[in-house]
N, C-alpha and C positions, 0 to 999 in steps of 0.2 A: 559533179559527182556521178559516178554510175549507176545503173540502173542494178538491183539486188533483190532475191528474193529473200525475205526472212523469215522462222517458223519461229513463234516464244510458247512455249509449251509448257505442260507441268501434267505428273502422273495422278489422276484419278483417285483420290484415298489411300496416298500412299501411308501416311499411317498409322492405318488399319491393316498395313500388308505384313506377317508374320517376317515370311523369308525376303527379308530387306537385299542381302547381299545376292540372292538369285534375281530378284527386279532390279538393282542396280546394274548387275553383270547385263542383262537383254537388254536395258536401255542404254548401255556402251556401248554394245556390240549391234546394236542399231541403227545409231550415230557414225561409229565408224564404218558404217556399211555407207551412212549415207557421205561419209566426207569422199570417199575413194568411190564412189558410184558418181559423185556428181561434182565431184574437187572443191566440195564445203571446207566450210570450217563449224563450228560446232563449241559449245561450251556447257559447264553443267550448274547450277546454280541452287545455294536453298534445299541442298540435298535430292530432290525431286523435283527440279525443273531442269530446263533447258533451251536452247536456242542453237538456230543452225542460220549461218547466212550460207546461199548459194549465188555465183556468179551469175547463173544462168536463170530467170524467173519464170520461165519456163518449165521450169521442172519442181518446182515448188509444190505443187500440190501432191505429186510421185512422192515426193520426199514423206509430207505428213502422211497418206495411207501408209506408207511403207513402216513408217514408225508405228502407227495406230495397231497394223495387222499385225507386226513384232512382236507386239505388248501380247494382244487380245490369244495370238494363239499359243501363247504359252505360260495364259492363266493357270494357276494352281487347279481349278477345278470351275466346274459347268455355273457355281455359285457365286464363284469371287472371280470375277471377270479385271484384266488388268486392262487401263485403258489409258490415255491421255484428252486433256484439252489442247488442242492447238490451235494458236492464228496464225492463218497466211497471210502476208502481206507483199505486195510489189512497190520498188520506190527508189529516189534516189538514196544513196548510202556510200560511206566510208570507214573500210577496216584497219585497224591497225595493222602495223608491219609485221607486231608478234604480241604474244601476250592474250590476257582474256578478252572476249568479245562487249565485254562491261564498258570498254573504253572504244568501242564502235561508235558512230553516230552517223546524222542522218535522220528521214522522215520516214525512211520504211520501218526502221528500227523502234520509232514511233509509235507508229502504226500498229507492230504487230503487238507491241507490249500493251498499246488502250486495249485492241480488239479482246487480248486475253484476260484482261481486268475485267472487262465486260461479259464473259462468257462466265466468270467466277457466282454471278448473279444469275445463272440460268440452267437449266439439265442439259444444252448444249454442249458437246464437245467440238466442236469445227466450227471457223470462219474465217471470212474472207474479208481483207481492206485492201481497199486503192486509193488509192490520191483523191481530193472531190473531181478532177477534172474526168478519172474514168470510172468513178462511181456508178455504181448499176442494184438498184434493188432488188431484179432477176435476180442476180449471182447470189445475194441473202439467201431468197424464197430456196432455191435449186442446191446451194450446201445446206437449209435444212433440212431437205427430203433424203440428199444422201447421207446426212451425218446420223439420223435415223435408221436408214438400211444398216451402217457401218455399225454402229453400237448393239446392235441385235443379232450379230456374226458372232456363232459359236467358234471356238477351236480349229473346227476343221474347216468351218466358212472361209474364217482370217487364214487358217493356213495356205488354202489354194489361193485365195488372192494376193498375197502376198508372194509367193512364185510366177502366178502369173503376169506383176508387175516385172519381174527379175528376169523372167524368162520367155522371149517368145515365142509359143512353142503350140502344138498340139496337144488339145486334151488324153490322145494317147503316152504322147513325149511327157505330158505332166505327171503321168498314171505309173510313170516307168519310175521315175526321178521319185516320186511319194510313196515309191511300194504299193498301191491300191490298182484296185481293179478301175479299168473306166470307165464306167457307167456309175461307180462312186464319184469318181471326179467330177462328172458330167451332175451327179445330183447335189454335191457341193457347191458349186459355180453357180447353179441355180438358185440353191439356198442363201448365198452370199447376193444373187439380182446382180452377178459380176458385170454381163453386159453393160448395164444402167452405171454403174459404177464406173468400168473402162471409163464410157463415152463422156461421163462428166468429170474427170478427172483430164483428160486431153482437151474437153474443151475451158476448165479453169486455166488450166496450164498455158493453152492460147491466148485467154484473157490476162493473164498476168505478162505473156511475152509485152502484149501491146501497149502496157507503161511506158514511156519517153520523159523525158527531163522537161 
């Protein structure tokens, strides 16, 4: 089988979320950012779930902020924050030819679906599985510090981080692109602990590359 990265996720109190078909519509148009950013495939589930496999495991964890900052920065308001649970997983897997991802299998596919059963029982929204043989506790402790940061990203937090996953660019090139002055962008990035984030985001991303059969 090949090596696959899987995300099984589901939206946060969906609901309790009034304007259903505006959180529907940014949770497609999320997915479909992530199928053609990273050549997924992607399916929806349960009205409020979802799952994405990527070829590349690699990029799996790009995938879940990118969905998370989607959501968070275009909450209804500073009070009702939209978000998701996601688990990441690396593993072997097999897609079908066509059709929904229900009839995937495989042990990453596994994987991601216990991880996010498990997160269902905690304030948690991020984690991470690998196989026992690249199991690492580190990578637990290290996505709960960032999934901490990540859930406390106002609006305009998730906004810039979420471009700055899309776009590598200059915080002046970001300032151009978001209409904002840059010294805003520069106190957003900070308020987001973007750095902290980048770096563990590239290095899950690493960890997940280094699954093998």
């Amino acid at each position: 089988m090949p090596i696959l990265g899987v995300l099984t996720g589901d939206v946060v109190g969906s609901q309790q979320i009034p304007d259903k078909e505006r959180l529907r519509d940014v949770l497609e148009s999320a997915l479909a950012l992530i199928e053609s950013r990273f050549q997924a495939r992607s399916d929806r589930y349960r009205g409020d779930g979802f799952q994405v496999a990527l070829p590349t495991p690699a990029q799996a964890m790009t995938a879940a902020v990118l969905i998370r900052s989607a959501l968070i920065q275009e909450s209804a308001s500073r009070q009702t924050t939209w978000d998701a649970r996601i688990a990441v997983a690396a593993g072997e897997g097999t897609l079908p030819a066509e059709g929904a991802l229900t009839d995937a299998q495989g042990p990453a596919f596994v994987l991601s679906g216990h991880c996010l059963d498990a997160l269902a029982d905690t304030d948690r929204r991020l984690a991470v599985a690998l196989p026992d043989a690249f199991a690492d506790p580190a990578l637990t402790l290290l996505t709960r510090f960032a999934d901490d940061i990540i859930g406390g990203w106002s609006r305009y937090s998730a906004e810039v981080a979420y471009h700055s996953l899309l776009h590598e660019e200059s915080q002046q090139s970001l300032a151009r692109r978001l209409g904002r002055a840059q010294p805003t962008i520069n106190r957003r990035l900070a308020a987001a602990r973007w750095p902290l984030i980048r770096d563990y985001i590239a290095f899950i991303d690493q960890r997940l590359s280094e699954v093998e059969p």
